[in-house]
N, C-alpha and C positions, 0 to 999 in steps of 0.2 A: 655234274662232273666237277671236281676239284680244279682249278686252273690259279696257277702263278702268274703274277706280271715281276719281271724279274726286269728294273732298270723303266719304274711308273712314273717320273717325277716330269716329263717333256713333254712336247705337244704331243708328239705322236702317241709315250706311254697314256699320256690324260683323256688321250678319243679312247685306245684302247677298254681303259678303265668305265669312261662311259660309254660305250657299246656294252661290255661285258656285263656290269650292271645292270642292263635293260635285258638283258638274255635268258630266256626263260629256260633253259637248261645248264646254264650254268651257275659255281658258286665260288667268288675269287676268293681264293684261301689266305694269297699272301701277295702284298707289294712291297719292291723293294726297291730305296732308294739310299744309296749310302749320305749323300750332302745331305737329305732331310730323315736319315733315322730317328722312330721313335714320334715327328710330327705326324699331325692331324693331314691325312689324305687331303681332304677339302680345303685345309690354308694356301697350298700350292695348288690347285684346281677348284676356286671356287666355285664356279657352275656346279660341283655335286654337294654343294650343303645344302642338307637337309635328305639327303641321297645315302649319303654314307659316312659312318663314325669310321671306319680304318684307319690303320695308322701305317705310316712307312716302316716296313723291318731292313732289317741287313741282311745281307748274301749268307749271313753264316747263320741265319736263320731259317732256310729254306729246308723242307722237309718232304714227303712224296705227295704226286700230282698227277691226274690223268695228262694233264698240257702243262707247260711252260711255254712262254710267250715272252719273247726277249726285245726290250726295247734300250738296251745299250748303245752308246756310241761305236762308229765303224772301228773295227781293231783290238775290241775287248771282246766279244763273243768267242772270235776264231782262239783263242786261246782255251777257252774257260766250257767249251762247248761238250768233250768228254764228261765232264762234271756233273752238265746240267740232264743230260742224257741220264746219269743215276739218280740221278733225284723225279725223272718227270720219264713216264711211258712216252711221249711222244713232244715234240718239240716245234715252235714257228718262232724265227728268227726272222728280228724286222730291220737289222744292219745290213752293209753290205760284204759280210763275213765269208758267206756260204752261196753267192750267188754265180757265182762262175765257177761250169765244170773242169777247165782244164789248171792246175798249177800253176803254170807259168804264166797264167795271165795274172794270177797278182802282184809279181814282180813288174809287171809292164804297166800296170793300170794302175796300181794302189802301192806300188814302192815296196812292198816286203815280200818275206818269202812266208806263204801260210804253214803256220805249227800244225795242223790237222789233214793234210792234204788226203790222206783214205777217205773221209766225209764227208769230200764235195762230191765226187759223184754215185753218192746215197742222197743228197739231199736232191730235192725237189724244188724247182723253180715255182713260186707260188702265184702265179697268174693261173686261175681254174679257167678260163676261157681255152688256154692251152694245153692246161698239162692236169684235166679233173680227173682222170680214170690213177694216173701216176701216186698224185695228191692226195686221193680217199688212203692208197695204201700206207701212207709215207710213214716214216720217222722222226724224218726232220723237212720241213720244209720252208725253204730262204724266199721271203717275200722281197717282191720285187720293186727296185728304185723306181719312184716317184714317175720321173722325167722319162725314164725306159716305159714303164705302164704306159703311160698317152702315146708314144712314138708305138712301141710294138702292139697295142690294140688295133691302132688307127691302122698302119702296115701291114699286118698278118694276114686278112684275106688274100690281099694281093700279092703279099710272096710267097703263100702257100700255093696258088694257081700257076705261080712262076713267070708274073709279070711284071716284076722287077728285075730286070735283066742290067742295069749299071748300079751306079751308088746311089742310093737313098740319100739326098736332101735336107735335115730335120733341123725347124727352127722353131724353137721351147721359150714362149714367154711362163714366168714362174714367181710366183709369191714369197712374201718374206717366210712366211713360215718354216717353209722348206729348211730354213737353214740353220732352225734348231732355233732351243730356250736360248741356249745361250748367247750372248750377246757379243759385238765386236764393231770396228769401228765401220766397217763397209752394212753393219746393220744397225747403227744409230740410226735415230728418226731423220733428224737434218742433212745427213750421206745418204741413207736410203730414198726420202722425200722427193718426187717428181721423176725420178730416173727411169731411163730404158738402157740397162747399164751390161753391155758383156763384160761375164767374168770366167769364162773359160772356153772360148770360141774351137779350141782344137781339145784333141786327148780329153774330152770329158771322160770320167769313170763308166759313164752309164751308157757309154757309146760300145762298151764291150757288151754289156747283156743284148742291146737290139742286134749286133750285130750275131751273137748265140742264136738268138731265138728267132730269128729273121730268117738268117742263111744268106746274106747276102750286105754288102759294103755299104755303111752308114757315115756321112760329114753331119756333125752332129752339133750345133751351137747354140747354147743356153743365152735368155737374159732377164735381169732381175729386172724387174717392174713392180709400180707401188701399189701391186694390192696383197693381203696380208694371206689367201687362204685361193689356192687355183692352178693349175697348169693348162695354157693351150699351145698346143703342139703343131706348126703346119711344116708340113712334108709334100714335097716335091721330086713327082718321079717321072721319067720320059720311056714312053710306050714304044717299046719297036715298031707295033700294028696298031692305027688306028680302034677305038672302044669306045664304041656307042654308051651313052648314059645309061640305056635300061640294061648292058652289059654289066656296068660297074654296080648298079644298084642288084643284080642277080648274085654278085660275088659276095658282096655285102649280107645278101638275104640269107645264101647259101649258107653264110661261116657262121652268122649272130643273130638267126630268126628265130632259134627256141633259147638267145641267153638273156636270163632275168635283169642284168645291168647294164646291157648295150642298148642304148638307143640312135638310129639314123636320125641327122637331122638335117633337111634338107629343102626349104620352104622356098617358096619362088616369089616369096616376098617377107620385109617384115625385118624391124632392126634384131630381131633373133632366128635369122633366116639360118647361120651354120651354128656350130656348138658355140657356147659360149659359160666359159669357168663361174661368171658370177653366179650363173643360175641354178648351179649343181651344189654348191656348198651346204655339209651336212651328208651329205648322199653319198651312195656309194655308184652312183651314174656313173658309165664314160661313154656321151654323148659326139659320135663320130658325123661327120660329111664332109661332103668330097665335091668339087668343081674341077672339069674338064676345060683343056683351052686346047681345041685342034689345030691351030694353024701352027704346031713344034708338038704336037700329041703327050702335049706335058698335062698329068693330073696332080689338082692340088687337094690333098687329105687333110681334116681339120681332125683336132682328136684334143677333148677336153677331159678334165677332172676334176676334185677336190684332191690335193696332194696327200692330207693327210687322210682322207677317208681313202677313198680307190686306190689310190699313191701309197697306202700306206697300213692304217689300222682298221678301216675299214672292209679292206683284202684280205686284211691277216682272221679275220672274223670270217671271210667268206670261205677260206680255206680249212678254218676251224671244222663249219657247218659240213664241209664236204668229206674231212676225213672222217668224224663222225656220225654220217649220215642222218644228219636234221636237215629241213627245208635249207635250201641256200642264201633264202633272203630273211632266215632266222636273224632278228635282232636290228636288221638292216633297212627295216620297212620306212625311214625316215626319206623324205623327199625334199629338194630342193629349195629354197625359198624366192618368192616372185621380188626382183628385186625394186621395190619400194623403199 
């Protein structure tokens, strides 16, 4: 199948590209980046020399494609997104353009009014752990934020059963990556260097998708910390009714015992006894457990990632596979590294 990367030049575009690379039913027909038009793909991503001669094209070069696969900045998609729809049968947007069904949450959460508001709710939220039957049909389907991915994996059993009954808790340690190629002075090495740094303790953006896909009230506060590539998520919720552990682990079983990229983890010993972000990187894992503390029947949910794999382009791959029904863990078979 023909596939575009429209907007390859970032972290996120460069896993894309190498995912898509290693994918045995696809063939990338075109990357584009306008700042690096016309260079060699691999100058900007060298891990793929020797992998691939492509070159960056421009947007006005794009031409037809079973997929497009959009890796632009938030706020150029939603614009340009009629466009890319003629040019590609079917679409996966990796901004946060398309990811909230109702309008007026983009005024509230991201400051503008969206140009395309008929589109959101066509598009598809791109988390297949929730929404795969949706997903196989889509059109368009809006992959989902980083920092939302770990909160609403790790969450979703238990507010599907309907045992979060107040506000959900969520606190996101997260890696520089997250915050894009581009550079600025809160991501210089010497500002970023040694930090556990809140930078947006209220109104995160991404506290609208959990709380969509949830069903229920999320306080949600992000911090940056000094590792480059990981999200760990811990969430705090308080049980009306006491729940026994082999309760919690039956919900868990129940929701992610036949999904190829959920793993429980949950060891009663061992400095890798809950998830842990270092060990996942590369991988499209998101390695969840949970710790119970009954004297306040408060449970606590650990829910890790790689931001830009599961977070990010590694999802968007997994989404790929399910709209065109190939295996799910086509291309994704890359596992973690033991960290040495």
């Amino acid at each position: 199948m023909r596939v575009g990367i429209v907007g390859g030049s970032g972290y996120t575009g460069g896993e894309l590209v190498r995912l898509l690379l290693m994918h045995p039913e696809v063939e990338i027909s075109i990357i584009t980046s306008e700042s690096y038009k016309g260079k060699m793909v691999k100058r900007v991503h060298p891990n793929l020399r020797g992998v691939t001669d492509l070159k960056f094209s421009g947007m006005d070069e794009l031409d037809s494609y079973d997929l497009l696969c959009c890796g632009l900045p938030h706020g150029m998609t939603m614009e340009r997104m009629p466009e890319f729809l003629e040019h590609a049968d079917r679409v996966i947007d990796l901004s946060g353009d398309f990811r909230l069904r109702n309008p007026e949450d983009y005024q509230t959460w991201y400051g503008v009014e969206h140009p395309n508001p008929e589109l959101l709710s066509e598009a598809v939220y791109g988390i297949p752990e929730l929404h795969r039957e949706e997903i196989r049909k889509a059109r368009l389907v809006s992959g989902a934020g980083c920092l939302a991915t770990s909160a609403i994996l790790g969450l979703h059993p238990l507010a599907k059963e309907g045992l979060i009954t107040g506000t959900a808790v969520i606190d996101s340690k997260v890696g520089s990556s997250a915050t894009g190629a581009k550079s600025s002075r809160s991501t210089h090495h010497p500002e970023r260097s040694g930090v556990v740094r809140s930078y947006k303790p209220t109104m995160h953006r991404h506290t609208a998708e959990m709380e969509q896909e949830l069903g229920v009230d999320a306080a949600f506060s992000p911090h940056a910390v000094e590792m480059v590539r990981g999200i760990l998520s811990t969430c705090h919720i308080f049980l009306d009714e006491p729940l026994e552990e082999k309760d919690v682990w039956g919900v868990y079983r129940s929701a992610y015992g036949d999904e190829p990229f959920i793993r429980i983890v949950k060891e009663k010993s061992g400095i890798y006894r809950y998830p842990e972000p270092k060990l996942l990187i590369g991988s499209n894992y998101c390695d969840i457990g949970f710790e119970r503390e009954g004297r306040n029947n408060r449970l606590v949910v650990m829910s890790a990632i790689d931001n830009l794999m599961k977070g990010a382009a590694g999802q968007a791959v997994q989404c790929l596979n399910v709209m065109y029904g190939f295996e799910e863990t086509l291309g994704l078979e890359t596992i973690g590294l033991h960290p040495i």
